[in-house]
C-alpha positions as CSV (number, residue, x, y, z in Angstrom):
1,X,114.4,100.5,104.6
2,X,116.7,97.3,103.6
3,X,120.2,97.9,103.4
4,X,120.2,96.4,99.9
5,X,117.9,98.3,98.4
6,X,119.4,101.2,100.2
7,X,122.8,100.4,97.7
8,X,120.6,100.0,94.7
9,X,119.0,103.4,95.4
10,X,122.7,104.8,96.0
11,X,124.2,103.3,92.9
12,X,121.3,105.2,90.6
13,X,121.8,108.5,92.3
14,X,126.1,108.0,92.0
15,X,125.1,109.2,88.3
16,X,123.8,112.7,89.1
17,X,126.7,115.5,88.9
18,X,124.8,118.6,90.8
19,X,122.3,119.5,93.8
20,X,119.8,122.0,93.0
21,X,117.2,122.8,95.7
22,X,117.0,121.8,98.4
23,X,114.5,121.6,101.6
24,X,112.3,120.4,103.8
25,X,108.3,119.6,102.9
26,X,107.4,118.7,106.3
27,X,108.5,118.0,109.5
28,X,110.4,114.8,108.6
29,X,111.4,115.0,104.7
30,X,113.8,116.3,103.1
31,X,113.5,117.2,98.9
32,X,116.6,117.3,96.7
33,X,116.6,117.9,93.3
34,X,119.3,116.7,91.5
35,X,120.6,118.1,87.7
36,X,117.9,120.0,88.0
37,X,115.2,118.1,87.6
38,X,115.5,114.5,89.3
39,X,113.6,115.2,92.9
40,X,114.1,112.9,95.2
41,X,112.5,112.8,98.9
42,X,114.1,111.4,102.0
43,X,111.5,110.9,104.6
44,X,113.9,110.7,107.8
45,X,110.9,109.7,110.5
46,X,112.3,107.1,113.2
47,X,111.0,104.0,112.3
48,X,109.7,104.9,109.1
49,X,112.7,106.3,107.3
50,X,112.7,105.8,103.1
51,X,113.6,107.5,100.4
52,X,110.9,108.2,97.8
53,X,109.8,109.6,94.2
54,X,106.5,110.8,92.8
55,X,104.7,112.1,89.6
56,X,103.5,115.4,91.3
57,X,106.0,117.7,93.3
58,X,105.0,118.2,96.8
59,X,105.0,121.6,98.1
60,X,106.2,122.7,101.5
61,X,103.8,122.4,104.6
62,X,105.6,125.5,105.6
63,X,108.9,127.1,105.0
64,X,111.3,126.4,108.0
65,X,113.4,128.5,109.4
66,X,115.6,126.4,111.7
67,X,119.4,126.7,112.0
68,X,119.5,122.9,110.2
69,X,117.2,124.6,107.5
70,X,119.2,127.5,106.8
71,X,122.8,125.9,107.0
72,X,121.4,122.9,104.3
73,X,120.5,125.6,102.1
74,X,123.5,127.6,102.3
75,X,126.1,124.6,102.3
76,X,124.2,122.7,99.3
77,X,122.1,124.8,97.7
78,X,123.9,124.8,93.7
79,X,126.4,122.6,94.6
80,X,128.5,120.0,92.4
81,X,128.2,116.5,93.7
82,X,131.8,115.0,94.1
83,X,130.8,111.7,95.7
84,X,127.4,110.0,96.8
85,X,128.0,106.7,98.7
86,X,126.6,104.1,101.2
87,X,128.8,104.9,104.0
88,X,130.7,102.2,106.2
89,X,128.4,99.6,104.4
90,X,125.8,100.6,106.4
91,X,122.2,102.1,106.1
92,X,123.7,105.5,105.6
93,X,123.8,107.9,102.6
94,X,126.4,110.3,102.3
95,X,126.5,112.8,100.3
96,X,129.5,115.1,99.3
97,X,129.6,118.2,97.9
98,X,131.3,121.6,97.0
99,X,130.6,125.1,95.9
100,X,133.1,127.5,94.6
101,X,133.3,131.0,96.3
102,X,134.9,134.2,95.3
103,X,138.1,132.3,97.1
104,X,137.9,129.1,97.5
105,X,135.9,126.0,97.0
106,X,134.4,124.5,99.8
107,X,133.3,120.8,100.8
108,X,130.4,119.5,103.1
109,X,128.9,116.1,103.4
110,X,125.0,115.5,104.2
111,X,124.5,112.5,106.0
112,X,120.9,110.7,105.8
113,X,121.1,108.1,108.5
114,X,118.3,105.4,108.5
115,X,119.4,103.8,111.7
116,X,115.4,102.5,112.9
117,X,115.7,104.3,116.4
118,X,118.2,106.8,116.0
119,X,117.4,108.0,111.9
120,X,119.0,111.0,111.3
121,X,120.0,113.8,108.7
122,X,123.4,115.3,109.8
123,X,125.3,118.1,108.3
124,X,129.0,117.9,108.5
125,X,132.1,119.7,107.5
126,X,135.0,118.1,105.6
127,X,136.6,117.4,108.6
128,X,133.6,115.1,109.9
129,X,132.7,117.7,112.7
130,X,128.7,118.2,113.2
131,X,127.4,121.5,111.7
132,X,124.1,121.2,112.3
133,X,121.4,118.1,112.6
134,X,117.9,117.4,112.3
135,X,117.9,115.7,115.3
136,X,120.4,117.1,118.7
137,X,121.3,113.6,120.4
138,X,123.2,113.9,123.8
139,X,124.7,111.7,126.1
140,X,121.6,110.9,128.2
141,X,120.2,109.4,125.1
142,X,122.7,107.5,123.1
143,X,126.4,106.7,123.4
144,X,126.6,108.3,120.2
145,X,126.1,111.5,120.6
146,X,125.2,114.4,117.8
147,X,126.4,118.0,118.9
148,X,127.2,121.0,116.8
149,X,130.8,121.3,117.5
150,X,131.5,117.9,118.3
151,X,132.8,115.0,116.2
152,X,130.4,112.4,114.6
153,X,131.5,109.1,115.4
154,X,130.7,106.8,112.9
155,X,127.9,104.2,114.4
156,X,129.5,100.5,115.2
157,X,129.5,98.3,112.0
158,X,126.5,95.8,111.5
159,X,126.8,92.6,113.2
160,X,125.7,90.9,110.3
161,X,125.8,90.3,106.8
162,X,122.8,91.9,104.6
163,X,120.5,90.1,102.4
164,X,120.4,91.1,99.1
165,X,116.8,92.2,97.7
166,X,117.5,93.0,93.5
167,X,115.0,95.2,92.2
168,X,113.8,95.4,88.7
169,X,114.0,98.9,88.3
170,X,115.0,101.2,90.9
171,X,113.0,104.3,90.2
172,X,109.7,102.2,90.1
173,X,110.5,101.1,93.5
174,X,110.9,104.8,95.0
175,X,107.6,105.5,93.3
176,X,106.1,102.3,95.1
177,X,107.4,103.7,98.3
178,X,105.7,106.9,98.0
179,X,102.0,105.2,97.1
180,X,102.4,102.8,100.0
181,X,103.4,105.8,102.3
182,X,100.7,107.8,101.1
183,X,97.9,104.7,101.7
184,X,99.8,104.3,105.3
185,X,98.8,108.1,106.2
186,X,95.8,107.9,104.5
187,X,94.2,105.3,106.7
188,X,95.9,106.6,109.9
189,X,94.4,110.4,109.5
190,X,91.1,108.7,108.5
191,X,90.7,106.9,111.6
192,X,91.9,109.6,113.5
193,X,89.7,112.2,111.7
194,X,86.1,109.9,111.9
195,X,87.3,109.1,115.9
196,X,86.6,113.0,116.3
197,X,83.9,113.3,113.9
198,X,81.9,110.0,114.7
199,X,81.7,111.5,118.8
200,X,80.6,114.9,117.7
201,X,78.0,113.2,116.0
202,X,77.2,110.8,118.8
203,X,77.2,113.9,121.2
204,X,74.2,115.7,118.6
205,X,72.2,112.3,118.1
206,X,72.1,112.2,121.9
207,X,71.2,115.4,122.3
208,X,68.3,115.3,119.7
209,X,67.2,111.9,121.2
210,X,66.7,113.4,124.6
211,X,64.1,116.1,123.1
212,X,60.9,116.0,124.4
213,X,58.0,116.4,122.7
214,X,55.8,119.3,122.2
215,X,52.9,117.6,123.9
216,X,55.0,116.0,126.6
217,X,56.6,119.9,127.3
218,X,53.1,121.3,127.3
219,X,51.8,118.7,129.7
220,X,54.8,119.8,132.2
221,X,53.9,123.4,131.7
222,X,50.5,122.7,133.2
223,X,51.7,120.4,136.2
224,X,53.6,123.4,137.3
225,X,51.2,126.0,136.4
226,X,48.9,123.6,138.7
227,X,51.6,123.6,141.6
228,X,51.7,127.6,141.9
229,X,47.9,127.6,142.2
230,X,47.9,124.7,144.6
231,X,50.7,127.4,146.4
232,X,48.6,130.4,146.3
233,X,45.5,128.2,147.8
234,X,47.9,126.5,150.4
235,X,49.7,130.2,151.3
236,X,48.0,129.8,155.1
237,X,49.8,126.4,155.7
238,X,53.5,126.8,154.4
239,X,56.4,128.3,156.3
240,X,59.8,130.3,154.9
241,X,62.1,128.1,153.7
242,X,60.6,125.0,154.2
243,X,62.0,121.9,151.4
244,X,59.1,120.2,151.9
245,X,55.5,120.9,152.1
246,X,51.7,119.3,151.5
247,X,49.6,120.9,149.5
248,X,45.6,120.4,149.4
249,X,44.9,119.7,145.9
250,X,41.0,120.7,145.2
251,X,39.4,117.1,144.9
252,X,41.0,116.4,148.3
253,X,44.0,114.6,148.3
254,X,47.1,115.9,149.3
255,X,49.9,116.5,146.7
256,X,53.6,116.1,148.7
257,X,56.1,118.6,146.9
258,X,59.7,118.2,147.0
259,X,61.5,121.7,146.4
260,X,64.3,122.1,144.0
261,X,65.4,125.2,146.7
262,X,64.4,126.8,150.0
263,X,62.5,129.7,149.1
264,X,62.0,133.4,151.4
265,X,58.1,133.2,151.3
266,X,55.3,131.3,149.9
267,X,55.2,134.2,147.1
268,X,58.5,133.1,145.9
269,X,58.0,129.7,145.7
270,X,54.6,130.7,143.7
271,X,56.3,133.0,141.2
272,X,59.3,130.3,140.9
273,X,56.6,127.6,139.3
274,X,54.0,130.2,137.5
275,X,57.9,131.0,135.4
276,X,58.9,127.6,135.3
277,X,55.3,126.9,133.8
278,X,55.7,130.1,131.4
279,X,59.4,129.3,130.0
280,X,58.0,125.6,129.6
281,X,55.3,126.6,127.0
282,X,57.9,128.7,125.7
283,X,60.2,126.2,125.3
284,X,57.2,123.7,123.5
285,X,56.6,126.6,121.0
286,X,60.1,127.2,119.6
287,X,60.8,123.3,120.2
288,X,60.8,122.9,116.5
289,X,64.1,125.5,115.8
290,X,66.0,123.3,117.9
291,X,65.0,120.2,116.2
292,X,65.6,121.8,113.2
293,X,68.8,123.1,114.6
294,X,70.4,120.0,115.4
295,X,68.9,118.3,112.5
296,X,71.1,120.6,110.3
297,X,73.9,119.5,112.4
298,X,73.2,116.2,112.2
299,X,73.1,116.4,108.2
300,X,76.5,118.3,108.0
301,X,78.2,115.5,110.3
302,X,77.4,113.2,107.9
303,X,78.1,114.6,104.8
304,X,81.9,115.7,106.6
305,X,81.9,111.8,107.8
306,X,81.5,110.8,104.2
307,X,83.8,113.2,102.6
308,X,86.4,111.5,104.8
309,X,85.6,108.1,104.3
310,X,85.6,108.7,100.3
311,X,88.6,111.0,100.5
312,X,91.4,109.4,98.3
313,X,94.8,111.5,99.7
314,X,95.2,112.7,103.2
315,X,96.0,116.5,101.7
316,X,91.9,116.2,101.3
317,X,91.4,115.5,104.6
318,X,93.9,117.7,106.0
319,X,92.5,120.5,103.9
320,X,89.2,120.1,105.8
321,X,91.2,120.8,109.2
322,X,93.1,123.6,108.4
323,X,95.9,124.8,110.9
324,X,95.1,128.5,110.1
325,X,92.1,128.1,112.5
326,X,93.8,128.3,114.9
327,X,94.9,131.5,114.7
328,X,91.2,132.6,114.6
329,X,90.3,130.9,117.7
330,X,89.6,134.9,119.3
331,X,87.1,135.0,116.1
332,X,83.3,135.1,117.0
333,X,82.5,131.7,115.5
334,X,79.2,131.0,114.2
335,X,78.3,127.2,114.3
336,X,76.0,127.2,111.4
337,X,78.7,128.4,109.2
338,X,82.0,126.1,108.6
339,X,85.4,127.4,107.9
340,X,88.2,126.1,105.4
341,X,91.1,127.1,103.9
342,X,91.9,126.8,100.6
343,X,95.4,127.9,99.6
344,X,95.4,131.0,102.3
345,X,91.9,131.5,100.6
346,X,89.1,131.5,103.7
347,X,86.0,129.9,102.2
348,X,82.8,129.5,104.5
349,X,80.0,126.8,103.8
350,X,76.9,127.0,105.7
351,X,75.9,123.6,107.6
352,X,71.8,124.4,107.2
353,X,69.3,127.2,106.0
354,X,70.3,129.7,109.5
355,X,73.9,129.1,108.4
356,X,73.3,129.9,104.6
357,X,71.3,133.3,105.4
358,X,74.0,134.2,107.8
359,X,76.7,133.1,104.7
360,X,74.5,135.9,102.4
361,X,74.0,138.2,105.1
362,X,77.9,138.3,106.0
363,X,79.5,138.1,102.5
364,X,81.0,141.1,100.7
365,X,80.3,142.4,97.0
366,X,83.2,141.0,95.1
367,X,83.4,137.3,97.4
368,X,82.3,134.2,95.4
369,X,79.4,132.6,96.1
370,X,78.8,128.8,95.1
371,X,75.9,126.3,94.5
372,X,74.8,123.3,93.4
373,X,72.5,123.7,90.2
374,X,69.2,123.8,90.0
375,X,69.1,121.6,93.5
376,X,69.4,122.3,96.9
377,X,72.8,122.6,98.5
378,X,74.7,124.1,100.7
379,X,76.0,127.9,100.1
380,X,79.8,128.5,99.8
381,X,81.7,131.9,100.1
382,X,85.2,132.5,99.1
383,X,86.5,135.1,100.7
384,X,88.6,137.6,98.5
385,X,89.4,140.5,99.9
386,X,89.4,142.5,96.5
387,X,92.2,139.4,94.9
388,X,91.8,137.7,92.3
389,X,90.7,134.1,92.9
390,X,93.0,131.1,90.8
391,X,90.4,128.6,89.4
392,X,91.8,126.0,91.2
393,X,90.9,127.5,94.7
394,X,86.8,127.7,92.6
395,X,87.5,123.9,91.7
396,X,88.2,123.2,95.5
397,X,85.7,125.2,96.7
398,X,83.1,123.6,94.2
399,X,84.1,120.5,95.4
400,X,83.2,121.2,99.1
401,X,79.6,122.6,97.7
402,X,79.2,119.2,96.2
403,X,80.7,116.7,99.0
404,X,78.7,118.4,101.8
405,X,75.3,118.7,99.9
406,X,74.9,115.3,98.4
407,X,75.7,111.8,99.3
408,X,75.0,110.0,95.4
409,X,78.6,109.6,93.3
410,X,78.2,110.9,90.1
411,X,78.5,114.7,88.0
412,X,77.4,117.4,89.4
413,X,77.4,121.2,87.8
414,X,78.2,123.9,90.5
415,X,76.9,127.3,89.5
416,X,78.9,130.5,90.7
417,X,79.4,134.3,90.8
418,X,79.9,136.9,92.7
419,X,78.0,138.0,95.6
420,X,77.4,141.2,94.3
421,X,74.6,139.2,91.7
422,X,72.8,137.0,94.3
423,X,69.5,138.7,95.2
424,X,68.0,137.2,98.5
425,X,63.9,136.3,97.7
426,X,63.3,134.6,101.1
427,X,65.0,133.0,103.7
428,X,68.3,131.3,102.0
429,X,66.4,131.0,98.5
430,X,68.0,133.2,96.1
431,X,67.7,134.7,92.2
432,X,71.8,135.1,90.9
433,X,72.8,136.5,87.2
434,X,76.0,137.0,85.2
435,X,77.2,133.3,86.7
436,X,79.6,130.5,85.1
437,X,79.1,126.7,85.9
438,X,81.7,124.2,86.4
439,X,81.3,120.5,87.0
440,X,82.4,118.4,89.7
441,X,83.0,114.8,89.7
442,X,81.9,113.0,92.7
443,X,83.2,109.4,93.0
């Protein structure tokens, strides 16, 4: 961020008198609100350090518990502001405040460094010694070190003058910041998301390529059905353990066999092709479920590839790879049934017709169960466990029935009701009552 438009940012907030709340949203920012209601958000990530606002408050990734967490909270939680300044004319907020106890007032200065390499949010007491820090910095890494304990030295003056950048309004400029940061992670998770998404369905596409057909299965079912009658008439001539042998065939000619393994007796190597023969026709009758299996696969990857691509914020794609599974990786998984997780609510969506009867099959009375109207789609469950479900979780949820069932843009109605009034007919085709309908926009 430019030093001058640092000290434009700095001269706006030199008007607020107190410091509300205050936090981190993620790893790397910071929220302050100050006089209650301006929030700003200091994103202190090396080499990407700026100071932002936006329309819609963002809510915490998680709530963080580390001893820089706890001491910002206690030190400027409901504090008056005495000073906020650009300090040593260089790209460094500091921020100075007190808070009056049953004895005496007390005085602590936040320091938001955004120094490219070495960015930096520092708590310090009146007397300039380190509290606590986002970032620990010891000798082996900078001649500047950041210790609790341990003076902060202030970091040597720029070796040049700055620019000046004047801004026509301040506050539309933090807003700016926020949409370009937001577009900057958008496009970063979505290449890194479709990386993952595009090889799982490379992986599938292979292995449905490499199917062989029914006739071309049945056709190697009788070549080794052939071979273990070619054995049993040939018993005479072949010796234990032999990894090669000539077999008479019946019009004459002789049939030179390669074996996969050295078997006991002739009578093992007979039984070992009469079963490869049998799970061969086996495998040529039920060739059509795997099709059919990876078919469904193949579907779901592309409807997830497209919900990606048309996602519009990276919350949406995050949203569709949800930390919280990995706390369920001990969790029989089934992979005809997808999990998500919609504000702590689990909500399952089945990737074809096995994974929708097993969605039926597994759900309880009082869950939510979603689809598309009057259409084919895929079935969704909300998990409740007896709560009370906030419509916005339903929207979300309706939203997932819609981007993984249909590719089109346009309105789409998304019928739903509990699980308790879906009757199964056959297969995943159902008959549900007492439902309510909400439509989805699909851009």
């Amino acid at each position: 961020m430019k030093h001058s438009h640092l000290e434009q940012v700095v001269a706006l907030m030199q008007s607020f008198k107190s410091l509300g709340a205050i936090h981190r949203v993620s790893n790397h920012v910071i929220k302050i609100v100050f006089d209650r209601h301006d929030i700003f958000y200091f994103n202190m990530q090396r080499s990407h350090a700026t100071v932002f606002t936006c329309n819609q408050e963002i809510q915490r990734s998680r709530i963080f518990q580390a001893p820089f967490d706890v001491l910002l909270t206690k030190r400027f939680e409901r504090s008056s502001i005495e000073s906020i300044s650009l300090h040593n004319n260089d790209k460094i907020i500091r921020i100075k405040t007190s808070q009056s106890g049953s004895y005496k007032a007390s005085s602590s200065l936040l320091q938001l460094e955004f120094t490219g390499k070495y960015t930096n949010a520092v708590i310090l007491g009146s007397d300039g010694i380190v509290l606590e820090a986002l970032r620990h910095i010891d000798e082996s890494v900078s001649s500047r070190i950041v210790k609790v304990g341990e003076r902060l030295e202030d970091p040597p003056p720029p070796n040049y003058t700055p620019k000046a950048y004047p801004l026509e309004d301040v506050r539309c400029f933090l807003e700016e910041n926020y949409r370009n940061d937001q577009a900057q992670k958008l496009s970063v998770l979505k290449k890194q998301k479709l990386k993952i998404l595009q090889q799982r369905l490379q992986t599938l596409q292979g292995h449905y390529d490499a199917l062989e057909s029914e006739a071309a299965l049945k056709q190697q079912a009788e070549k080794y059905r052939h071979i273990g009658h070619l054995i049993v008439a040939n018993l005479h001539h072949i010796r234990p353990f032999d990894l090669h042998v000539n077999l008479k065939d019946y019009d004459g000619t002789t049939l030179s066999l390669e074996l996969p393994k050295a078997f006991s007796s002739a009578n093992a190597m007979k039984d070992y092709y009469f079963k490869l023969a049998k799970k061969t026709v086996q495998r040529a009758k039920n060739l059509y479920i795997e099709q059919e299996n990876l078919e469904g696969k193949i579907s779901y990857l592309k409807h997830f590839i497209h919900t990606v691509e048309q996602a519009q914020e990276s919350e949406s794609i995050m949203a569709l790879f949800p930390q919280q599974m990995r706390r369920h990786k001990q969790e029989h998984r089934n992979d005809m049934v997808e999990v998500f997780f919609i504000e702590g609510y689990k909500v399952l969506l089945g990737k074809n017709e096995r994974g929708n009867i097993a969605l039926l099959q597994r759900a309880k009375a009082r869950d939510i169960w979603l689809h598309l109207k009057d259409r084919p789609s895929a079935h969704v469950i909300i998990v409740t466990d007896k709560q009370k479900v906030p419509q916005q979780v339903i929207e979300r949820a309706a939203a997932l029935c819609v981007n993984f069932s249909v590719f089109e843009s346009g309105d789409y109605l998304v019928d739903y009701t509990p699980r308790r009034e879906v009757k199964i007919q056959e297969g995943a085709n159902v008959l549900y009552y007492n439902y309510n309908t909400i439509s989805v926009s699909k851009s």
